[in-house]
matplotlib code that plots the C-alpha trace (Angstrom):
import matplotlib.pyplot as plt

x = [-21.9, -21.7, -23.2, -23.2, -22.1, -18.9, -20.2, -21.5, -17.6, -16.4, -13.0, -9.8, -7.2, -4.8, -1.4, 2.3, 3.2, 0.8, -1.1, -4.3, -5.0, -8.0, -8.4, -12.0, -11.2, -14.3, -13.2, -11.3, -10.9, -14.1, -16.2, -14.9, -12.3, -9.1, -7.2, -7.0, -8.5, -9.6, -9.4, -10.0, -8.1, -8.6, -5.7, -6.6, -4.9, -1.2, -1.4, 0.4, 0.9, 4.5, 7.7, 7.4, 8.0, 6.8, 6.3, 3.3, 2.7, -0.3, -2.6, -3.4, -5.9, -6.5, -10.1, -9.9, -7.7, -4.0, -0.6, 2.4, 4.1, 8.0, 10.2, 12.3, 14.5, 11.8, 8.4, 6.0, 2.7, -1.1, -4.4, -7.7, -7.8, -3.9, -3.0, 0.0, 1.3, 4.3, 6.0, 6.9, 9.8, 9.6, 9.4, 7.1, 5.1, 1.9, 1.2, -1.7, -0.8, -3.8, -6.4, -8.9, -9.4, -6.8, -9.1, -7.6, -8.1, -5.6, -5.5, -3.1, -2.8, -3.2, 0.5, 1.5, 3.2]
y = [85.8, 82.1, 80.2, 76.6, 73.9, 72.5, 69.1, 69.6, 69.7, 66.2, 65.4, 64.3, 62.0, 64.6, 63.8, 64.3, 61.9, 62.6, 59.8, 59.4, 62.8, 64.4, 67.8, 69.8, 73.3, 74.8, 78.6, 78.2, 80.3, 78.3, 80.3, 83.3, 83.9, 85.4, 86.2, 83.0, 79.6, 78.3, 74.4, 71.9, 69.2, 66.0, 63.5, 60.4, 59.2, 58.1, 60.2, 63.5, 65.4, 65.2, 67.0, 69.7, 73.4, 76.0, 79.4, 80.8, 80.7, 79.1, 80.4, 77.5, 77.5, 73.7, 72.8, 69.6, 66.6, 66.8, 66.8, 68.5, 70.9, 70.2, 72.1, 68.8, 69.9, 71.7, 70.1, 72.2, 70.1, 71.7, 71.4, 73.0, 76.6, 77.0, 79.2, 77.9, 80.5, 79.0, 81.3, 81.0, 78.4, 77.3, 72.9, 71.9, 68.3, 68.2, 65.4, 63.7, 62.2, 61.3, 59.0, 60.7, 63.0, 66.1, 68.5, 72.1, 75.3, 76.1, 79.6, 80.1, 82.5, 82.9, 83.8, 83.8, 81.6]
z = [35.4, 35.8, 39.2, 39.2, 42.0, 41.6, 41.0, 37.5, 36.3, 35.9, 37.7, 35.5, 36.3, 36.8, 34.8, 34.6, 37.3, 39.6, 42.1, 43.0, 42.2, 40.3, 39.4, 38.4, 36.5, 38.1, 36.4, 32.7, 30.0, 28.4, 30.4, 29.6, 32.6, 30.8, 33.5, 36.0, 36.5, 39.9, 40.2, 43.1, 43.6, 45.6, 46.4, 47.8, 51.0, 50.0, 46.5, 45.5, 42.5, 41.1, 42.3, 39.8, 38.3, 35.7, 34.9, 37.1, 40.6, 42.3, 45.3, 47.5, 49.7, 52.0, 52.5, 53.9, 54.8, 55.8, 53.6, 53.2, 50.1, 49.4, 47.9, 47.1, 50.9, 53.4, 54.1, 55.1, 56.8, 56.7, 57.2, 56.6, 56.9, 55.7, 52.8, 50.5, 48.3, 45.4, 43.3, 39.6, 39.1, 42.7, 42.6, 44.8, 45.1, 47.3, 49.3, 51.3, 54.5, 56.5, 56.0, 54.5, 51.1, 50.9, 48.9, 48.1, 45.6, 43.3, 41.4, 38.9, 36.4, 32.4, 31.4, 27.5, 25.8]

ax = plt.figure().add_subplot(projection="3d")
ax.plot(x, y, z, "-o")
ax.set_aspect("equal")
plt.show()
């Protein structure tokens, strides 16, 4: 069993297009988690991560700030408490469109390569 506060993981510039985005893997498979990884993401206001797809899905969950997920046609808007679920293959690009931090957990899982 691992315990620690999130802010002992150093956030990375998250890549691949993305803008003003960082991402903390707070559960990888460095600590022993084979199955999934859990990471928080913060985009600043005006950022998002690219319009992008791949192989696994991701469990979303919005802690604070407001944005948006497109699929490249339908926008979907959010806020804290909402749930985004995206399946495997599915583009999607998440955006921040208020004025403050868009902070958010992301789940994905381990799949083989």
């Amino acid at each position: 069993m691992k315990v620690f506060h999130h802010s002992s993981i150093s956030p990375q510039v998250a890549e691949g297009g993305a803008i003003k985005t960082r991402v903390q893997w707070l559960i990888a498979k460095e600590m022993g988690a084979n199955n999934f990884a859990m990471r928080l993401f913060e985009i600043e206001p005006g950022g998002c991560s690219p319009l992008h797809t791949h192989p696994w899905e991701h469990e979303v969950f919005i802690l604070s700030g407001e944005g948006n997920v497109s699929d490249g046609e339908k926008t979907f808007d959010f806020q804290p408490g909402y749930v985004v679920f995206v399946p495997s293959n599915e583009l999607h690009q998440f955006r921040n469109t208020g004025v403050k931090a868009l902070r958010f957990l992301c789940l994905i899982p381990y799949t083989e390569k």
